[in-house]
Backbone as JSON, one array per atom type, in Angstrom:
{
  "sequence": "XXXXXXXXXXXXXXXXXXXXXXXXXXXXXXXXXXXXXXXXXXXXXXXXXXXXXXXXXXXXXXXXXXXXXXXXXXXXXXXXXX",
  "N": [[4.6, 1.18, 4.71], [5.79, -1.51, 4.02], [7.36, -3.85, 1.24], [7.88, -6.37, 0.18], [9.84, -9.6, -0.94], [7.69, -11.86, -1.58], [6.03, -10.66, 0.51], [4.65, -8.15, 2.23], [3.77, -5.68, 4.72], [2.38, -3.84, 6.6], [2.4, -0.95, 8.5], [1.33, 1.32, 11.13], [1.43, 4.02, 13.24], [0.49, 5.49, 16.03], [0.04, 8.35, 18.3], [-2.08, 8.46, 20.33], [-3.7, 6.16, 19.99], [-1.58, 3.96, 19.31], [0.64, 1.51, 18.2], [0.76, -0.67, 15.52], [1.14, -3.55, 13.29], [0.51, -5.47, 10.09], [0.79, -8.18, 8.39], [0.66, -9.92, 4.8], [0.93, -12.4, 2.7], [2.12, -12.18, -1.03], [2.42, -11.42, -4.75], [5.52, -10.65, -5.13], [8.68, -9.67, -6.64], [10.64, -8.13, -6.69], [12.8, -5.55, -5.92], [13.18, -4.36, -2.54], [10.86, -2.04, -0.89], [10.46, 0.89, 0.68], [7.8, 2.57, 1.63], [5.64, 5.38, 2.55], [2.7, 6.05, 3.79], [-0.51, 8.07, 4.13], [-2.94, 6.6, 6.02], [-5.37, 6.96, 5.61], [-6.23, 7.97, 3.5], [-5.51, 5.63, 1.93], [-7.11, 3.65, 2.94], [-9.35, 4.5, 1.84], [-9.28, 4.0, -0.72], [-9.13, 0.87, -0.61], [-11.97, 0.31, 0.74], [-13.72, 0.87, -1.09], [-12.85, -1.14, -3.27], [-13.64, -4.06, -5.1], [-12.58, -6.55, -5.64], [-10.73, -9.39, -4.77], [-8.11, -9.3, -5.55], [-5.26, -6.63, -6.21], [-3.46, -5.02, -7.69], [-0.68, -3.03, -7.55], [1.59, 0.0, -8.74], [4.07, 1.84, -9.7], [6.94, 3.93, -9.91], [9.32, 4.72, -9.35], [10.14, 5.15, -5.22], [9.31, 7.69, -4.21], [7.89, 8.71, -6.18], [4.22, 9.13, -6.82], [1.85, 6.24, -6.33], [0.09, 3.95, -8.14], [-3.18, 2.0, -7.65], [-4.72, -0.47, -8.36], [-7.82, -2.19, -8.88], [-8.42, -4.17, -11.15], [-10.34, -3.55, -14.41], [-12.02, -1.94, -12.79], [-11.59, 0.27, -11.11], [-9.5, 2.45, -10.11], [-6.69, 4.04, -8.34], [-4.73, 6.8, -7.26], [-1.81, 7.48, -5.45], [0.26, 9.53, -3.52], [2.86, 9.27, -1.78], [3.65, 9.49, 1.59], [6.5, 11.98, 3.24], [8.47, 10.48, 5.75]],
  "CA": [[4.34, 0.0, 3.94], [6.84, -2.48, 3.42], [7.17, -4.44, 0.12], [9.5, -6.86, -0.02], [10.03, -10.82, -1.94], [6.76, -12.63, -1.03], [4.92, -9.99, 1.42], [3.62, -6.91, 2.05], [3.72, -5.4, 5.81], [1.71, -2.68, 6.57], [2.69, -0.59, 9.7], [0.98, 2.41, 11.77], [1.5, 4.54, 14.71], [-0.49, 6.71, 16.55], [0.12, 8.44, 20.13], [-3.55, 8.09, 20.57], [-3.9, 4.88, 19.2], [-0.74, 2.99, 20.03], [1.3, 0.8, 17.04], [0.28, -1.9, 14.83], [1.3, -3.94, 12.27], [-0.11, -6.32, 9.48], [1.69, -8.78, 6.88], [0.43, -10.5, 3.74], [1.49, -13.14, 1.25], [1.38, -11.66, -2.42], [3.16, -12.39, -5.46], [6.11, -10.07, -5.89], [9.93, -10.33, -6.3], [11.58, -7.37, -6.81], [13.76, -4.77, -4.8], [12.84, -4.64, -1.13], [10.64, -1.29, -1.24], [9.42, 0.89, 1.87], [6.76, 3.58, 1.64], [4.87, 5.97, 3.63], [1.21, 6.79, 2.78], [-2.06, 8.32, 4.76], [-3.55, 5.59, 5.77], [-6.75, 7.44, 5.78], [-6.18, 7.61, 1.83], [-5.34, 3.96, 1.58], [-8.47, 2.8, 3.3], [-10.64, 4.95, 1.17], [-9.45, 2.69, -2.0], [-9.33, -0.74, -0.34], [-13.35, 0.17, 1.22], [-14.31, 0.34, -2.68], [-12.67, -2.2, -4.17], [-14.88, -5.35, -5.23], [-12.02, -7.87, -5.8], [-9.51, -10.18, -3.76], [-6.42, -9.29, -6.08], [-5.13, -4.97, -6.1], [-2.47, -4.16, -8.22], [0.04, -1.72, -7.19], [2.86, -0.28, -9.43], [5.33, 2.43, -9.3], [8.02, 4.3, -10.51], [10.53, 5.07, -7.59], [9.78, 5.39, -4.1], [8.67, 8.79, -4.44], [7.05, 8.93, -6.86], [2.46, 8.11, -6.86], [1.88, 4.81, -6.25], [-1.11, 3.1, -8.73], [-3.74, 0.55, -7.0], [-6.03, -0.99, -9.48], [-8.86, -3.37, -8.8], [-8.31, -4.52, -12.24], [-10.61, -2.53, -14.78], [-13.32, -1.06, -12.42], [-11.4, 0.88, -10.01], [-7.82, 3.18, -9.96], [-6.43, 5.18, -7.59], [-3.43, 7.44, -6.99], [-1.76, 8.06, -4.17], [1.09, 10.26, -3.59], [3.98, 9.0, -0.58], [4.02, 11.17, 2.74], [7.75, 12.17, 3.95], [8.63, 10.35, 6.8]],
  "C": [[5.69, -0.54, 3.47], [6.9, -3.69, 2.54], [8.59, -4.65, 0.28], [9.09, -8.66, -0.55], [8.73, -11.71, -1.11], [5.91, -12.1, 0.01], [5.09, -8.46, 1.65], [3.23, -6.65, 2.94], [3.29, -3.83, 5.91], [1.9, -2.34, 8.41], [1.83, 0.66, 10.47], [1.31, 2.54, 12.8], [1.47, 5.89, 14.71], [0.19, 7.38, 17.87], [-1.0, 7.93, 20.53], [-3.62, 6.44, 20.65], [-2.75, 3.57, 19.71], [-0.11, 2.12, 18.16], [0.46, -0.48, 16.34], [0.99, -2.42, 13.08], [0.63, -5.51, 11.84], [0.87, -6.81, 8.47], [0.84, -9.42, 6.18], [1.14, -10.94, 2.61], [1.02, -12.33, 0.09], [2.78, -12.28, -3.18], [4.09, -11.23, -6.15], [7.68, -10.29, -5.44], [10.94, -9.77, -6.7], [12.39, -6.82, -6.01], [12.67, -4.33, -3.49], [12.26, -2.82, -1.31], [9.96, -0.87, 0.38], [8.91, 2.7, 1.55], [5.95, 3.92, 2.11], [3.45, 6.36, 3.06], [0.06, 7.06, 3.98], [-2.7, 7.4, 5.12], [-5.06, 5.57, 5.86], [-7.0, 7.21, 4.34], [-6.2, 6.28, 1.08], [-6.58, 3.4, 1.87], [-9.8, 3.15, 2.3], [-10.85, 4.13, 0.05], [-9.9, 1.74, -1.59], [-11.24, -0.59, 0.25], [-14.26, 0.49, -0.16], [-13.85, -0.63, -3.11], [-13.67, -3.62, -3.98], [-14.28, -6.47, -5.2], [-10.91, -8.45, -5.15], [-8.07, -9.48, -4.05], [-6.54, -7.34, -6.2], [-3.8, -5.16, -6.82], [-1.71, -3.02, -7.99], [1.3, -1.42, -8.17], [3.35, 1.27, -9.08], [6.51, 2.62, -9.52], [9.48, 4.01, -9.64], [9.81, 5.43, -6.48], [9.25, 6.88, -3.88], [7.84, 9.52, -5.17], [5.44, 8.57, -6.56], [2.39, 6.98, -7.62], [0.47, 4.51, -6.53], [-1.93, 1.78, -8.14], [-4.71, 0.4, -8.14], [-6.44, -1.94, -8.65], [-9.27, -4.56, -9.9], [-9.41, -3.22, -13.18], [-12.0, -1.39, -13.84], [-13.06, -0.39, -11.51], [-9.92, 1.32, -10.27], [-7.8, 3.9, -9.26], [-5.13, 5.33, -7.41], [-2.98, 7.47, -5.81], [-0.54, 8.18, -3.82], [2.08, 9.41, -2.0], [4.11, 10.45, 0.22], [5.83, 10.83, 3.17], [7.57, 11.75, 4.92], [9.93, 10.88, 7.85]]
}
């Protein structure tokens, strides 16, 4: 996952499977940020959430990375070593 001034690129690759990537407009405008995560774990949040907007925040790149839905949904989720 790549976070950086105005979007939000989401990457995978599989052998099986083969590569892919996704981008999205959002509204942030800090330091250019890139992070690895399960994306088995990631999907499990985003296939609950109820609302358009997700909140993500975060200490340092290593540290677990917070998704909110606003108040009806949180989840953790720790960064894999790449």
């Amino acid at each position: 996952m790549l976070l950086q001034n105005g979007a939000l690129t989401f990457t995978s690759k599989s052998l099986e499977i083969g590569d892919a990537s996704e981008e999205m407009r959002l509204d942030y405008s800090g330091e250019t940020l890139k992070v690895a995560f399960n994306g088995k774990y990631l999907l499990d949040f985003l296939n609950e959430v109820a609302s358009d907007t997700v909140e993500l925040s975060q200490e340092s790149p290593v540290s677990a990375m917070l998704f909110t839905d606003g108040p009806q949904y949180s989840y953790v989720l720790m960064p894999a070593r790449v």
